[in-house]
TORPA-474311 format. One record per residue (C-alpha): residue number from 1; residue in one letter; x, y, z. Coordinates in nm, 3 decimals, padded with zeros to 5 digits. Example, Ala and Ser with C-alpha at 12.3 -4.5 7.8 and 13.67 -1.06 7.14 Angstrom:
BEGIN
 num residu      c1      c2      c3
   1      A  01.230 -00.450  00.780
   2      S  01.367 -00.106  00.714
***
This chain:
BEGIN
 num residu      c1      c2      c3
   1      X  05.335 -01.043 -06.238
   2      X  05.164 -01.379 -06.440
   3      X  05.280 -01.641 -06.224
   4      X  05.076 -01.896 -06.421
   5      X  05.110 -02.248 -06.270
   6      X  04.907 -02.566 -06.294
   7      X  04.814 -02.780 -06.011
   8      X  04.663 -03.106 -05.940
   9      X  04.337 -03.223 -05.843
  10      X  04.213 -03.144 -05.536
  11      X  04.146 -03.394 -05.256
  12      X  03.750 -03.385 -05.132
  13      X  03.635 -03.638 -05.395
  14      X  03.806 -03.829 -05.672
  15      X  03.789 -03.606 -05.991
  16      X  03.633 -03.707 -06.322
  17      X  03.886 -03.574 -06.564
  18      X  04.251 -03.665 -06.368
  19      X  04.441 -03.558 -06.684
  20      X  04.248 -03.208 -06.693
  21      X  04.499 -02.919 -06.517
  22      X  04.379 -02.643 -06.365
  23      X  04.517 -02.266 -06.438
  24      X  04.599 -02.034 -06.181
  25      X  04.756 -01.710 -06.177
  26      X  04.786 -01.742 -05.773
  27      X  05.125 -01.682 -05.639
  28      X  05.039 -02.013 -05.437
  29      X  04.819 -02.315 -05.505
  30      X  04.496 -02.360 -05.320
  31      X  04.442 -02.619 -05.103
  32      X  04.472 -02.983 -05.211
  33      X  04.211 -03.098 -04.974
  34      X  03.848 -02.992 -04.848
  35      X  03.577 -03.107 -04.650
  36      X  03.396 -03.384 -04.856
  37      X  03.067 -03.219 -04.728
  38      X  03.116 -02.972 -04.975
  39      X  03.046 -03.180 -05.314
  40      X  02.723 -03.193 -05.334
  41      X  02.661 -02.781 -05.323
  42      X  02.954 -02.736 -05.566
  43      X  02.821 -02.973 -05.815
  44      X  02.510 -02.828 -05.804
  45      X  02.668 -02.474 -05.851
  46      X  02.880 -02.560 -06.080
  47      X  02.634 -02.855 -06.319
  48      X  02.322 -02.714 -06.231
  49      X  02.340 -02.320 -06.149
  50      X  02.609 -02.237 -06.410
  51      X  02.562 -02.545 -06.666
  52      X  02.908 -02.490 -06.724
  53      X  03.021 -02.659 -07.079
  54      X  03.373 -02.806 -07.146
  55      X  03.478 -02.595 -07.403
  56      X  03.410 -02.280 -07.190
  57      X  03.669 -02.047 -06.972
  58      X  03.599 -02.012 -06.668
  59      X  03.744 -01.774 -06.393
  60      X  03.691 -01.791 -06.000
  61      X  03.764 -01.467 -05.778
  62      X  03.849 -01.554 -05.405
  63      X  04.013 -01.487 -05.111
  64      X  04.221 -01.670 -04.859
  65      X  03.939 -01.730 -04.600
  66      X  03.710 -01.862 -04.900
  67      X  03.988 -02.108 -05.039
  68      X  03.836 -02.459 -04.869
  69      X  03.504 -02.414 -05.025
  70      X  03.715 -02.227 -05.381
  71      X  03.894 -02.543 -05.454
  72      X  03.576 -02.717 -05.425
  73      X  03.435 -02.550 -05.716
  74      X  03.786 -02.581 -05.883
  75      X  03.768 -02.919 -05.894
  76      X  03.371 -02.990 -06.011
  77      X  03.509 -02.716 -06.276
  78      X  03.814 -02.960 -06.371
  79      X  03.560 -03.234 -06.368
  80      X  03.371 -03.082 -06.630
  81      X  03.650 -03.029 -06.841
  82      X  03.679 -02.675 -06.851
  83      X  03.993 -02.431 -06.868
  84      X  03.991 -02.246 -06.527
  85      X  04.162 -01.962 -06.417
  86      X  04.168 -01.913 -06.047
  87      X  04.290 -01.575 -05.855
  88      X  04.300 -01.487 -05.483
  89      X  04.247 -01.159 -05.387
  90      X  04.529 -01.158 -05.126
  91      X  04.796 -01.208 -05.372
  92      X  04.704 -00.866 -05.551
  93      X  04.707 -00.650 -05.277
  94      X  04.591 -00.558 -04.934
  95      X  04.262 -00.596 -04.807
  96      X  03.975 -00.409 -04.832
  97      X  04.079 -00.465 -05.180
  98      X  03.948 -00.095 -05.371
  99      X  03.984 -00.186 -05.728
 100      X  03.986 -00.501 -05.971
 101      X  04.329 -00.570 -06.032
 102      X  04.452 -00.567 -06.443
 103      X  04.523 -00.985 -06.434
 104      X  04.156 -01.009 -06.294
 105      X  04.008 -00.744 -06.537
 106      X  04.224 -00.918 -06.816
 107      X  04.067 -01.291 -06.750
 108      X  03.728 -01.174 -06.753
 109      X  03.734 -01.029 -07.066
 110      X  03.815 -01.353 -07.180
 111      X  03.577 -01.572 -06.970
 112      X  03.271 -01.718 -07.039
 113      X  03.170 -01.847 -06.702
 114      X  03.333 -01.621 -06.354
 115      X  03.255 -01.683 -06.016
 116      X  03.353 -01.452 -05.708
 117      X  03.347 -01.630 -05.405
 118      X  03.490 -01.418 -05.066
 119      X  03.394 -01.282 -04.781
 120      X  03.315 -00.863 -04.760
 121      X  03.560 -00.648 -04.591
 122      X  03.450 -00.295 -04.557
 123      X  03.513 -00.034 -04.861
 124      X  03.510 -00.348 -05.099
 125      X  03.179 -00.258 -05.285
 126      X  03.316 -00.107 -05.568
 127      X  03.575 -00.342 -05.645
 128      X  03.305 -00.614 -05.671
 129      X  03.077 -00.366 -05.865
 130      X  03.388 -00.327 -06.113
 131      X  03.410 -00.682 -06.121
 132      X  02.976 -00.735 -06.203
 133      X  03.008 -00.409 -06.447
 134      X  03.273 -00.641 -06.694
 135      X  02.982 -00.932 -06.639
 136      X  02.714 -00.706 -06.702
 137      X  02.844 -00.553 -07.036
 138      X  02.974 -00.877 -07.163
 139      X  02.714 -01.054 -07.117
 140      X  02.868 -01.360 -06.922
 141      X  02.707 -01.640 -06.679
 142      X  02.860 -01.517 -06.355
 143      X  02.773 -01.655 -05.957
 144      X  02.819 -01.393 -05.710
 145      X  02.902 -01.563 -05.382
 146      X  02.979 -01.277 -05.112
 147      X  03.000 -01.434 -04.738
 148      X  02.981 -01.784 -04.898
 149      X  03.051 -02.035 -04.582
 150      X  03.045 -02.400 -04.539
 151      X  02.732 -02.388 -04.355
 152      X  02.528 -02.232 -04.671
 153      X  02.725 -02.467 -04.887
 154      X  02.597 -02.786 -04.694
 155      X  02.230 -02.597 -04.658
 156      X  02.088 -02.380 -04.973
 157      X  02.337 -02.486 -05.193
 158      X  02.191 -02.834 -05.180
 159      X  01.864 -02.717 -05.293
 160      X  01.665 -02.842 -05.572
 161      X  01.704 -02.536 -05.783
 162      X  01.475 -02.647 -06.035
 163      X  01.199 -02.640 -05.756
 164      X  01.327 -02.292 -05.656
 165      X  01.284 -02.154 -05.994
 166      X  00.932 -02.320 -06.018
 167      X  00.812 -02.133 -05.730
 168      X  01.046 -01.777 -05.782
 169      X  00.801 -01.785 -06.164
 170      X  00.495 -01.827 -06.000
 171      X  00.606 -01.524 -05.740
 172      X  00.705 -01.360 -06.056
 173      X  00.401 -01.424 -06.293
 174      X  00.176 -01.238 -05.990
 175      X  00.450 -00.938 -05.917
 176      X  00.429 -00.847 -06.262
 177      X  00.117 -00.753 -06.234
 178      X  00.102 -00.608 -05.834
 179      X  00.017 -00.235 -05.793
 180      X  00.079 -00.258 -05.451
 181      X  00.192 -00.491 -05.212
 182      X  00.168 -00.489 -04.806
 183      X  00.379 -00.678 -04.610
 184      X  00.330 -00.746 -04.199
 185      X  00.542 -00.950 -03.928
 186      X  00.490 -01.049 -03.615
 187      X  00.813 -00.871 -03.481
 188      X  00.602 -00.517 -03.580
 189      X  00.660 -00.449 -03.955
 190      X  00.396 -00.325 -04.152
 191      X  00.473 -00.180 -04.509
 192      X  00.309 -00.078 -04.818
 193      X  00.470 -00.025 -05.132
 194      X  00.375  00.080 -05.492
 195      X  00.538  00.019 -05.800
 196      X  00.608  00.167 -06.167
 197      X  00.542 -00.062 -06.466
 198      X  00.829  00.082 -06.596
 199      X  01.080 -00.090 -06.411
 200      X  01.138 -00.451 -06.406
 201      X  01.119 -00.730 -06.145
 202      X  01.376 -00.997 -06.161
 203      X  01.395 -01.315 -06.105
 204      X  01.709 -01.456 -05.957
 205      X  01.699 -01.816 -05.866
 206      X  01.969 -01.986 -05.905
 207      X  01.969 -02.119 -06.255
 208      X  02.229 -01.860 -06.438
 209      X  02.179 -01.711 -06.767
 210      X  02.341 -01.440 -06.978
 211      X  02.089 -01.194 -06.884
 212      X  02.166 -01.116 -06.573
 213      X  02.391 -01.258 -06.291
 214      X  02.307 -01.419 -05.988
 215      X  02.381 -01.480 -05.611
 216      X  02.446 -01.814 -05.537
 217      X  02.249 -01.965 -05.365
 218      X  01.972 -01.829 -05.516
 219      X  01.602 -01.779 -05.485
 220      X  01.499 -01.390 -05.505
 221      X  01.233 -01.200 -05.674
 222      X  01.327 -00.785 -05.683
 223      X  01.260 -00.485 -05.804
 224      X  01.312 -00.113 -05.754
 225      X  00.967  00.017 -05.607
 226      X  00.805  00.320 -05.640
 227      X  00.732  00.460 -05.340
 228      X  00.778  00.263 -04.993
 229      X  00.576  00.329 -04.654
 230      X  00.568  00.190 -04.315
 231      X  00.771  00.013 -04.067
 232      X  01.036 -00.262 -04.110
 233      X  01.128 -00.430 -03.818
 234      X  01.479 -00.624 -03.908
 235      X  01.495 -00.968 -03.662
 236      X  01.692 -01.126 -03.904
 237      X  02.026 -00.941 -04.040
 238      X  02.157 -00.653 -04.220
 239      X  02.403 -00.669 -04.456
 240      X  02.729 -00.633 -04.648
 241      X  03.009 -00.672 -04.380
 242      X  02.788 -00.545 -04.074
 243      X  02.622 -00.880 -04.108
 244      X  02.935 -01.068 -03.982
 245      X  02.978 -00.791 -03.686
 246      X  02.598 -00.848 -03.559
 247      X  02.498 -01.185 -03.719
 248      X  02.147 -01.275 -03.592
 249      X  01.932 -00.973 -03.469
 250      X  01.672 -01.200 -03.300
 251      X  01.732 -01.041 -02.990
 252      X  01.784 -00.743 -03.104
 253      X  01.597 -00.583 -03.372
 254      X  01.686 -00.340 -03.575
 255      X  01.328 -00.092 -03.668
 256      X  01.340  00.145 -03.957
 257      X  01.071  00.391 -04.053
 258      X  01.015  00.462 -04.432
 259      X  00.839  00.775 -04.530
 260      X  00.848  00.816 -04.896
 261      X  01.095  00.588 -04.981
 262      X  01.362  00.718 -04.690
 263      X  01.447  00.626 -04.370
 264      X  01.276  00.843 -04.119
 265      X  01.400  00.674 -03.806
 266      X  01.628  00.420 -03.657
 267      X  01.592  00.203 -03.327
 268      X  01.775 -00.058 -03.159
 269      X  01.877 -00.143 -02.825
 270      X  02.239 -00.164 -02.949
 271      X  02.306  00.162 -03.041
 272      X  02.661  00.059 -03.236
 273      X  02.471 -00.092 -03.450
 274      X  02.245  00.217 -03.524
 275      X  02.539  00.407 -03.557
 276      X  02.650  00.173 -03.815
 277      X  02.382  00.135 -03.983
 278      X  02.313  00.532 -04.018
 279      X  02.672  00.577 -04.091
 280      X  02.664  00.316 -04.441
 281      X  02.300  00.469 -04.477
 282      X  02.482  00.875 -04.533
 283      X  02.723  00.730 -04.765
 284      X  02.560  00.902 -05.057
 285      X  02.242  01.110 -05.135
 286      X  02.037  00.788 -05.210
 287      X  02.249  00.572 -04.947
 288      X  01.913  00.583 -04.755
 289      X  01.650  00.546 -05.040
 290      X  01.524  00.189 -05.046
 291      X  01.651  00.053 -05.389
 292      X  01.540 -00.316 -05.340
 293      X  01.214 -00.518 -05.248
 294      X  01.219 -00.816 -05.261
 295      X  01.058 -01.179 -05.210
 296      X  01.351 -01.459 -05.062
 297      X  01.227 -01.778 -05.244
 298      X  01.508 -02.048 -05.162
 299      X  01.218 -02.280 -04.994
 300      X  01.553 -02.512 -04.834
 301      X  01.616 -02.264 -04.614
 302      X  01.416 -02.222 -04.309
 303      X  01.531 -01.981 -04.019
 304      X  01.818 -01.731 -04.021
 305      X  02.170 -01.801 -03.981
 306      X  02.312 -01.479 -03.963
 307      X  02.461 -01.507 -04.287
 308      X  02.300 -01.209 -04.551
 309      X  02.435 -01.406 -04.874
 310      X  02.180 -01.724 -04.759
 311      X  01.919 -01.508 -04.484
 312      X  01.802 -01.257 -04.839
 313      X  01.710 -01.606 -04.987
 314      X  01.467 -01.772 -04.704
 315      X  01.115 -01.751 -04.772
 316      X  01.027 -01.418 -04.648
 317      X  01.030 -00.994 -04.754
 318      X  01.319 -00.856 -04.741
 319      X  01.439 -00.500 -04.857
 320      X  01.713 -00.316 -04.910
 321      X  01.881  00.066 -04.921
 322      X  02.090  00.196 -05.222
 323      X  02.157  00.119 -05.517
 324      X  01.863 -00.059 -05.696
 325      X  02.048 -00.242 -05.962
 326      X  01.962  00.057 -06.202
 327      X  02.152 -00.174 -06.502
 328      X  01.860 -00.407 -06.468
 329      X  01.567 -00.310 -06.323
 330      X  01.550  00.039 -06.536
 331      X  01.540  00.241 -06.229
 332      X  01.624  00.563 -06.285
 333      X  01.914  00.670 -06.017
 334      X  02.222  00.512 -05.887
 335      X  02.398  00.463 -05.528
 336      X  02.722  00.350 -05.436
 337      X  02.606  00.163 -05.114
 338      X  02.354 -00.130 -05.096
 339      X  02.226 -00.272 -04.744
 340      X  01.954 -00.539 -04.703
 341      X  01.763 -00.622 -04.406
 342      X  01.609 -00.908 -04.353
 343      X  01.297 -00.973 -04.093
 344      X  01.128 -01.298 -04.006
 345      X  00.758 -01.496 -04.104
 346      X  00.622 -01.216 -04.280
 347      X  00.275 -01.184 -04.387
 348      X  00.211 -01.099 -04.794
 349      X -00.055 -00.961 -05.051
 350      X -00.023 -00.843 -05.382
 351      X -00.317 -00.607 -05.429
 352      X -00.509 -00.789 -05.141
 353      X -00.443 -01.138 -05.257
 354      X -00.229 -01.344 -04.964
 355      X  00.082 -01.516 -05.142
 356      X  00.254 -01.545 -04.818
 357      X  00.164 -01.652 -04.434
 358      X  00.429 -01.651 -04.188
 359      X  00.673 -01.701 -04.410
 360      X  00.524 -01.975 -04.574
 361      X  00.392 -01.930 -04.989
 362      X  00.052 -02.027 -05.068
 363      X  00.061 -02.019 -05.462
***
């Protein structure tokens, strides 16, 4: 069905362009009001993350429990000018949600700017990886905002992004050039990894381009490593959707022994969690391989919130098993899965140099 409709401004702040509709293919309209605390971190995602232009398309993915902070970004979008196409995901189907549906596939082959902004519900990876495979081969500006919440919008989204990116090229400049970094935290970690020159290091930090989408917020430097060894001790979170069942591991830690890349070993004192975690980590032959390390660079955000979308971003190593984001970083093998974990006020050196101190950079 293309119920398209058009629908007025929406009510958190007066809107620049009154006259400008929006387009929706929703079977209802969103919202018509939102929290006013929300402005600021939409216009920043939506001015300076995306520099959306007025004579650009724009599509925005969502879901019912995402539709407050949605028709936020709806209306900075309308204030721009732009023609905006807006789809929840409930209105296509039942949730988990397993593939992109045709209207959705169908508007972003004709976008120039998307956003997703939703919350995870278990089995939904590969609809969003159909969604970022249309992004990645068209070659689109696109914000990827999985467990986006009102909380991250009033905190990292209201970072100076331009400051972010300053300090994500600086991590970046040095990376590029790392053989092998060791990473140590106070909660027990202690890692090594190497790295191939072959396969890039990305920066993601908030300011979108072409070449590769982002997470918003941002503030990440990545790659695929080599070979990883050690310990990881994660007193932050885990993610995808066991992040909203176990939030804040603080007081709980999750430990995971690496041997070659693989996980050796799990502990916790919660052992649903281990079984949960061992459970996504079997999904496929490189479900346990760590595919991601990774330096969080957002420096507005300063403890975790037991939130993975904003918690990967604060100032600290991070990594991740599964897929290591083979379409950019060159790696050379796939996974279905993907899982970060996230510890705290971890200690850095690239090739014996320190570049971080309990969390805190020193470039």
């Amino acid at each position: 069905m293309n119920d398209t409709r058009l629908f007025p401004a929406h009510g958190g702040a007066s809107s620049a362009a009154e006259d400008t509709p929006i387009l929706t293919h929703q079977l209802r309209e969103l919202q018509t009001t939102y929290a006013e605390d929300l402005v600021p971190g939409a216009r920043n995602a939506i001015r300076t993350c995306l520099r959306i232009q007025p004579s650009e398309r724009v599509v925005i993915v969502t879901d019912l429990e995402t539709e407050e902070i949605s028709a936020s970004l709806a209306d900075q979008v309308r204030g721009v000018g732009s023609p905006i196409e807006v789809f929840v995901m409930e209105d296509y189907g039942p949730r988990p949600m397993l593939a992109l549906p045709q209207l959705v596939t169908e508007a972003l082959e004709r976008a120039d700017v998307s956003i997703y902004a939703g919350q995870p519900k278990q089995g939904e990876l590969a609809f969003r990886r159909a969604l970022t495979a249309i992004i990645d081969r068209r070659q689109i500006r696109h914000a990827h905002m999985v467990s986006i919440s009102h909380r991250i919008m009033v905190e990292a989204m209201r970072a100076n992004f331009d400051d972010v990116d300053a300090i994500s090229c600086r991590v970046l400049e040095r990376a590029l050039k790392a053989k092998k970094i060791l990473a140590t935290s106070p909660g027990g970690s202690r890692l090594e990894a190497t790295f191939d020159p072959a396969i890039k290091w990305l920066k993601t930090s908030g300011i979108i381009s072409k070449s590769k989408w982002g997470n918003l917020p941002g503030g990440e430097v990545l790659t695929a490593p080599a070979r990883v060894d050690g310990v990881y001790v994660a007193d932050g979170v885990v993610g995808d959707y066991l992040c909203a069942r176990y939030g804040d591991l603080k007081e709980n830690p999750l430990t995971v022994t690496i041997e070659n890349s693989r996980i050796r070993d799990v502990q916790c004192e919660r052992q649903d969690l281990v079984r949960d975690f061992l459970a996504y980590t079997a999904t496929d032959e490189n479900s346990n391989r760590v595919g991601e390390f990774a330096m969080g660079t957002n420096i507005a955000v300063h403890d975790v919130i037991g939130n993975i979308l904003q918690d990967e971003k604060l100032p600290t190593l991070h990594i991740a098993f599964g897929h290591p984001y083979a379409e950019h970083t060159g790696a050379p093998w796939r996974s279905t899965t993907h899982i970060d974990i996230v510890g705290r006020h971890f200690n850095v050196w690239f090739d014996g140099n320190p570049i971080m101190e309990a969390g805190k950079f020193l470039i």
